[in-house]
Every structure is written in C-alpha cells, then in structure tokens.
PDB file of N, CA, C and O in Angstrom:
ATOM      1  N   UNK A   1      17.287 -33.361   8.397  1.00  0.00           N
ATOM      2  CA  UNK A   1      15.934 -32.832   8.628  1.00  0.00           C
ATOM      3  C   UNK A   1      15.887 -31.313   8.353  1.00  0.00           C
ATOM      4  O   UNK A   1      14.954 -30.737   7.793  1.00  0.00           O
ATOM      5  N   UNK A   2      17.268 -30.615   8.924  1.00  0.00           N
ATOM      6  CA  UNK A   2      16.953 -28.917   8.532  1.00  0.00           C
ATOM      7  C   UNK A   2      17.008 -28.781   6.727  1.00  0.00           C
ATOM      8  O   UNK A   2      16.665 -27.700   6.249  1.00  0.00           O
ATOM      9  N   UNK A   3      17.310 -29.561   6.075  1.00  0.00           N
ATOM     10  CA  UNK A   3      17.424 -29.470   4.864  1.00  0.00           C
ATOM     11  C   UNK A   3      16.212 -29.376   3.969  1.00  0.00           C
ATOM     12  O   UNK A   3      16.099 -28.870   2.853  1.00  0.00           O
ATOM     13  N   UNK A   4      15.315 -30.005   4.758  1.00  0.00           N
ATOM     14  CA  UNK A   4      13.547 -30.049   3.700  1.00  0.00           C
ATOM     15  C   UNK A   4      13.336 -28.092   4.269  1.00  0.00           C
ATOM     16  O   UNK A   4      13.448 -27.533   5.360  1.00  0.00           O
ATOM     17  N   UNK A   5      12.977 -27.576   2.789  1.00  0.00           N
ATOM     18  CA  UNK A   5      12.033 -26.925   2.858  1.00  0.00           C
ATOM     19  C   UNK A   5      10.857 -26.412   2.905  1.00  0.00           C
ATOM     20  O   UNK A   5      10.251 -26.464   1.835  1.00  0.00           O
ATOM     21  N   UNK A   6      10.042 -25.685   4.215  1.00  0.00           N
ATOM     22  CA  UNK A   6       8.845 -25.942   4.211  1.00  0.00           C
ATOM     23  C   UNK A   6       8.029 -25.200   3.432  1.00  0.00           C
ATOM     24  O   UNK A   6       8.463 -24.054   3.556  1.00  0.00           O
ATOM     25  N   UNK A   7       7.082 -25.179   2.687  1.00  0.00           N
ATOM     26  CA  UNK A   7       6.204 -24.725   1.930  1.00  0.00           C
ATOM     27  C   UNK A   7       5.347 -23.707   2.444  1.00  0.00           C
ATOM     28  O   UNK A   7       4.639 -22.947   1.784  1.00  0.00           O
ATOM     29  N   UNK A   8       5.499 -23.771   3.910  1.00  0.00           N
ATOM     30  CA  UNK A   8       4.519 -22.956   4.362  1.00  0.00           C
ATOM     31  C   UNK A   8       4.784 -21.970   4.287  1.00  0.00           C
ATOM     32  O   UNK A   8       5.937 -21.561   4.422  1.00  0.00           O
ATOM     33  N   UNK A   9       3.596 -21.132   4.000  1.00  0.00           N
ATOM     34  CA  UNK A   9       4.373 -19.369   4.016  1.00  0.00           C
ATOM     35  C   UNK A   9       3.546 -18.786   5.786  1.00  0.00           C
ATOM     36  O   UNK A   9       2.444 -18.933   6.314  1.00  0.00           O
ATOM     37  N   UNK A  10       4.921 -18.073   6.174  1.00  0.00           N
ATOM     38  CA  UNK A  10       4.324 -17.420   7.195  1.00  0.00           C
ATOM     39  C   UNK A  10       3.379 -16.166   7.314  1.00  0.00           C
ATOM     40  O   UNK A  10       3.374 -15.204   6.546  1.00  0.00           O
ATOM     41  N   UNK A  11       2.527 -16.370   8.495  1.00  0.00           N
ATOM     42  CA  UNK A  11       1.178 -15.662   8.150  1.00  0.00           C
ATOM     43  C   UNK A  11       1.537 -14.093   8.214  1.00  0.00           C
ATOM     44  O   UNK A  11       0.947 -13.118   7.750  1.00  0.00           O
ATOM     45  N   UNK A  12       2.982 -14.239   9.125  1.00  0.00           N
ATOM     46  CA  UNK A  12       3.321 -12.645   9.515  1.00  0.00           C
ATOM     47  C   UNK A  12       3.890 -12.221   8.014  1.00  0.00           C
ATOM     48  O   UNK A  12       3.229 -11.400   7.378  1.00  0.00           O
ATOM     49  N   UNK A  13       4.416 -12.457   7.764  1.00  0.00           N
ATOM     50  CA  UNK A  13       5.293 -11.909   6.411  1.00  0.00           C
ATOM     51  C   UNK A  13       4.389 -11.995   5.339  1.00  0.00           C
ATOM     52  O   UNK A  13       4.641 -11.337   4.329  1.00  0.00           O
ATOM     53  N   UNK A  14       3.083 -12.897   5.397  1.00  0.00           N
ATOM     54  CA  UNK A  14       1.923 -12.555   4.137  1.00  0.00           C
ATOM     55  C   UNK A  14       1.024 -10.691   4.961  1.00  0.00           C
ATOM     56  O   UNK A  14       0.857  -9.511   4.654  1.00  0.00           O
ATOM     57  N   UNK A  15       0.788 -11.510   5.902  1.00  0.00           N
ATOM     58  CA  UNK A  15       0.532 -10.119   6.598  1.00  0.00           C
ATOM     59  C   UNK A  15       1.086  -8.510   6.414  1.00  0.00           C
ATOM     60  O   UNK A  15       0.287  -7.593   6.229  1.00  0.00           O
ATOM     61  N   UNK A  16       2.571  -8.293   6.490  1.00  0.00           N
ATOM     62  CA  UNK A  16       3.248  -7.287   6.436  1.00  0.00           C
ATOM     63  C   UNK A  16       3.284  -6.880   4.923  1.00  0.00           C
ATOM     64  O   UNK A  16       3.449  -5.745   4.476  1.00  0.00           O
ATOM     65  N   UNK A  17       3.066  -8.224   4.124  1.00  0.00           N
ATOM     66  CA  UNK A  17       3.009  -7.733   2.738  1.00  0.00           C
ATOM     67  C   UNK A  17       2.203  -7.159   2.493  1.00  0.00           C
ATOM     68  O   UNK A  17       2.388  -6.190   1.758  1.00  0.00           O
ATOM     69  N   UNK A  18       0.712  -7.502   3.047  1.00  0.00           N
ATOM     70  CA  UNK A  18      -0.545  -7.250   2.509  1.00  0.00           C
ATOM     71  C   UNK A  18      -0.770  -5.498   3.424  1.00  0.00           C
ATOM     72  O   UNK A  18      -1.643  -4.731   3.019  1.00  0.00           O
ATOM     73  N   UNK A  19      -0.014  -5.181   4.419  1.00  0.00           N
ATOM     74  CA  UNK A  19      -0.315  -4.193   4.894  1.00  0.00           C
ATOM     75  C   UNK A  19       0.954  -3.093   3.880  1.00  0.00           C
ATOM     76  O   UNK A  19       0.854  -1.874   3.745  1.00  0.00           O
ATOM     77  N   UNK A  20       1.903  -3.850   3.382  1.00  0.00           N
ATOM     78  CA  UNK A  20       2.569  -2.585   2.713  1.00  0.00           C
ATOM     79  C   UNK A  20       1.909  -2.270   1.146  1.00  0.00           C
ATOM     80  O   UNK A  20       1.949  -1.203   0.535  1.00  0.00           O
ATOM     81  N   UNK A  21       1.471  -3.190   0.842  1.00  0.00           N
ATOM     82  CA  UNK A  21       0.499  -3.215   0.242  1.00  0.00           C
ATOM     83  C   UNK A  21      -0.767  -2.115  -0.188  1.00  0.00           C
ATOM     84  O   UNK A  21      -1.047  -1.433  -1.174  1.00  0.00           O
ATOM     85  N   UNK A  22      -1.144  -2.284   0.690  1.00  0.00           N
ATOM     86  CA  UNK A  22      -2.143  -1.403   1.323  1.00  0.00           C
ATOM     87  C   UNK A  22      -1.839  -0.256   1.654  1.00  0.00           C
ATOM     88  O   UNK A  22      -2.630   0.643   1.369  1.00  0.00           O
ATOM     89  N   UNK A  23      -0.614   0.055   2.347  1.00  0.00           N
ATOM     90  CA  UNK A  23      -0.059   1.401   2.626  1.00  0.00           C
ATOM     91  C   UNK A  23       0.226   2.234   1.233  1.00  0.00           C
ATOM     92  O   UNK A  23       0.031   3.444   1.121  1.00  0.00           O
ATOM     93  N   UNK A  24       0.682   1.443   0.278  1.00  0.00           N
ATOM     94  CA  UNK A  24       1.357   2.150  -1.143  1.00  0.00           C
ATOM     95  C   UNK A  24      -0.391   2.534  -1.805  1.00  0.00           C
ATOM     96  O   UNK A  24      -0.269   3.587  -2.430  1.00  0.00           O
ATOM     97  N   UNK A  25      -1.726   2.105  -1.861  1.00  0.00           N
ATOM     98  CA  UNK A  25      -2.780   2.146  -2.473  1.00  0.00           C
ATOM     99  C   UNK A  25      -3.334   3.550  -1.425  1.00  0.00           C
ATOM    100  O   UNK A  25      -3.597   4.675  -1.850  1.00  0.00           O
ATOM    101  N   UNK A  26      -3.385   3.225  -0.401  1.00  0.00           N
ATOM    102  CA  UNK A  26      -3.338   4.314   0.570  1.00  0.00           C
ATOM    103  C   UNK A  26      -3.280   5.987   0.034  1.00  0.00           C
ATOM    104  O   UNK A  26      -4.094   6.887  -0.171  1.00  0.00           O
ATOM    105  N   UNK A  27      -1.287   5.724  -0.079  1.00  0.00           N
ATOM    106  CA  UNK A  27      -0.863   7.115  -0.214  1.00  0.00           C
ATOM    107  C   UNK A  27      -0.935   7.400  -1.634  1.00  0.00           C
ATOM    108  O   UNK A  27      -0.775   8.591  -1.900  1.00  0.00           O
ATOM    109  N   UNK A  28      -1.164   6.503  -2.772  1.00  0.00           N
ATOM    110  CA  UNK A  28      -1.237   7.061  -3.791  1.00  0.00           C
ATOM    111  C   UNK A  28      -2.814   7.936  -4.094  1.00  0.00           C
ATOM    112  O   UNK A  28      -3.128   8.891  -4.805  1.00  0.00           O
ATOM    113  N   UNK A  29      -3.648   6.916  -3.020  1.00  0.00           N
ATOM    114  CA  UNK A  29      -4.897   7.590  -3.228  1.00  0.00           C
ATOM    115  C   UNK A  29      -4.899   8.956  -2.342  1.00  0.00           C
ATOM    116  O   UNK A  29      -5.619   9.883  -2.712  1.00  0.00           O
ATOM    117  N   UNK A  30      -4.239   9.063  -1.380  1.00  0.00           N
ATOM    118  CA  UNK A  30      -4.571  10.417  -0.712  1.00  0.00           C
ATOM    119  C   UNK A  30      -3.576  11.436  -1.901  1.00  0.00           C
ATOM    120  O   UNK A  30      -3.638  12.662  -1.804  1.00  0.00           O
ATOM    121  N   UNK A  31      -2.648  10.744  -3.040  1.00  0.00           N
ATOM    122  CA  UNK A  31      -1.704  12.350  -3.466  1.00  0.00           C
ATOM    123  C   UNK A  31      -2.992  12.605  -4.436  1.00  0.00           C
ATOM    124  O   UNK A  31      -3.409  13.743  -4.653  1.00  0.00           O
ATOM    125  N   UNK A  32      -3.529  11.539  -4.948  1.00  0.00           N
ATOM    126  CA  UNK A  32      -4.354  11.813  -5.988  1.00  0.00           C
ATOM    127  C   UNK A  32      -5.841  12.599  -5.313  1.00  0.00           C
ATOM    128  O   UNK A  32      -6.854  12.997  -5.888  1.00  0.00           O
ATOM    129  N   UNK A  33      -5.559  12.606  -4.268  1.00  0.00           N
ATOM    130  CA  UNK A  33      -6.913  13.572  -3.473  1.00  0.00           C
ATOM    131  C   UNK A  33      -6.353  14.815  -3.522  1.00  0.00           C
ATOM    132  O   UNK A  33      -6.994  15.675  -4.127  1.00  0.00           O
ATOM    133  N   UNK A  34      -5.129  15.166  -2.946  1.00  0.00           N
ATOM    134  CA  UNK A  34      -4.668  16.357  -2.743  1.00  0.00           C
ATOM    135  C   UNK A  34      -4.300  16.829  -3.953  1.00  0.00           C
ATOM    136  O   UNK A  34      -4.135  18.046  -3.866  1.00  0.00           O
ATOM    137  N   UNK A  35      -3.991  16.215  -5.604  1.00  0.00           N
ATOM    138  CA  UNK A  35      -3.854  17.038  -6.438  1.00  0.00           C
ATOM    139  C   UNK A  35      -4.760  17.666  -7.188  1.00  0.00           C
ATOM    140  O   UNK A  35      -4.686  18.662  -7.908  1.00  0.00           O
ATOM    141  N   UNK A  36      -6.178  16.470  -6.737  1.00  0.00           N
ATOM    142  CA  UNK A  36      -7.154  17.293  -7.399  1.00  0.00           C
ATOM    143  C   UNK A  36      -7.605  18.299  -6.602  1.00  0.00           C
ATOM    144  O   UNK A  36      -7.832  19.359  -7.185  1.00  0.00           O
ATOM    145  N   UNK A  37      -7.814  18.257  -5.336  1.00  0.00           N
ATOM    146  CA  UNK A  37      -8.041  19.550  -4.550  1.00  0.00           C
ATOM    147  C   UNK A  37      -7.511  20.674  -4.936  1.00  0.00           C
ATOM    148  O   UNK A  37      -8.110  21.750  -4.950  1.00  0.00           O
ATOM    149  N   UNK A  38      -6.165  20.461  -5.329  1.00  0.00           N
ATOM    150  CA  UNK A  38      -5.262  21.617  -5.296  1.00  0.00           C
ATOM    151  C   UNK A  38      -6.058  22.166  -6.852  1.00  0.00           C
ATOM    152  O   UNK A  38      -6.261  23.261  -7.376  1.00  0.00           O
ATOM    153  N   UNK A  39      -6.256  21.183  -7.092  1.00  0.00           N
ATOM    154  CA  UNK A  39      -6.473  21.482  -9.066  1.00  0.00           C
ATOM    155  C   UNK A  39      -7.798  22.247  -9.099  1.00  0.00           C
ATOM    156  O   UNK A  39      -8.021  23.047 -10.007  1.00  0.00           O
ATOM    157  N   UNK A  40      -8.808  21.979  -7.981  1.00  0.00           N
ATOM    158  CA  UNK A  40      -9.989  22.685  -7.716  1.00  0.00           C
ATOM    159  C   UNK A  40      -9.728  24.070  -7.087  1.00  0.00           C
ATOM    160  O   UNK A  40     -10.253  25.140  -7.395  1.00  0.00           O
ATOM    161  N   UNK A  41      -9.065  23.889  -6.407  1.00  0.00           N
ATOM    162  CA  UNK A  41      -9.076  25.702  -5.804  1.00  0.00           C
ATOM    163  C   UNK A  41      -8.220  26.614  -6.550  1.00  0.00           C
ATOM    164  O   UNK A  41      -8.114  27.794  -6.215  1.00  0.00           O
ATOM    165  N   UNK A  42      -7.447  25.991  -7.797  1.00  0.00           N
ATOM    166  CA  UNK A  42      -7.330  26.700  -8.588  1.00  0.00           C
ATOM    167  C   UNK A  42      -8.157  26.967  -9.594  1.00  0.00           C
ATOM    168  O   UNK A  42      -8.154  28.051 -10.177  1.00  0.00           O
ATOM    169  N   UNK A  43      -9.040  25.862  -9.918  1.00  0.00           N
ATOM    170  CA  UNK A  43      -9.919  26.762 -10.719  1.00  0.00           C
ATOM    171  C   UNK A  43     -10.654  27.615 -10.137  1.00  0.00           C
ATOM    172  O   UNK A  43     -10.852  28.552 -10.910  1.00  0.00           O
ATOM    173  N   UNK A  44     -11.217  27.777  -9.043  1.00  0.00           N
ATOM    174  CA  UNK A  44     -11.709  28.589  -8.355  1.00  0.00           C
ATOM    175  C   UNK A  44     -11.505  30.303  -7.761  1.00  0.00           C
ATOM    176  O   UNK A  44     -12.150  31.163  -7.160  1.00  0.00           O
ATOM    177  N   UNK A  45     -10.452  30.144  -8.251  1.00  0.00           N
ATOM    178  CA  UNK A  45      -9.889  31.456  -7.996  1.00  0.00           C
ATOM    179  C   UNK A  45     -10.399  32.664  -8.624  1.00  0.00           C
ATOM    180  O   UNK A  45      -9.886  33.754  -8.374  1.00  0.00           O
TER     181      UNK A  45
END
C-alpha cells in the first residue's frame, strides 16, 4: 500500500510556491522602482 503514489499535490507546498513566487515579482518590482527613482533624481539635479 505505501508503494502507490499519490497524485495529490499538497496545498501547503502549492502554497509556499505560489508565495515564493510572488516574493521574487515583488522584489524585482520594488529594484525596478528604486532604479528608476534613483534615475530620476539624477536627472534632476
């Protein structure tokens, strides 16, 4: 019986995916905030 594998995927580990996920879209969007900022107050100078 331990030998069948179950198909099911667990909800935690779809979960943790979908939040690291999310974390990597996150921080790429905040560097891409802070480089254009940075890119603005240099033109500003």
């Amino acid at each position: 019986m331990e030998q069948i594998s179950r198909p099911i995927i667990k909800p935690v580990s779809l979960f943790t995916k979908l939040l690291i996920g999310l974390g990597k879209i996150l921080f790429a969007i905040i560097i891409i905030l802070a480089l254009i900022g940075a890119y603005y107050l240099w033109i500003k100078k």
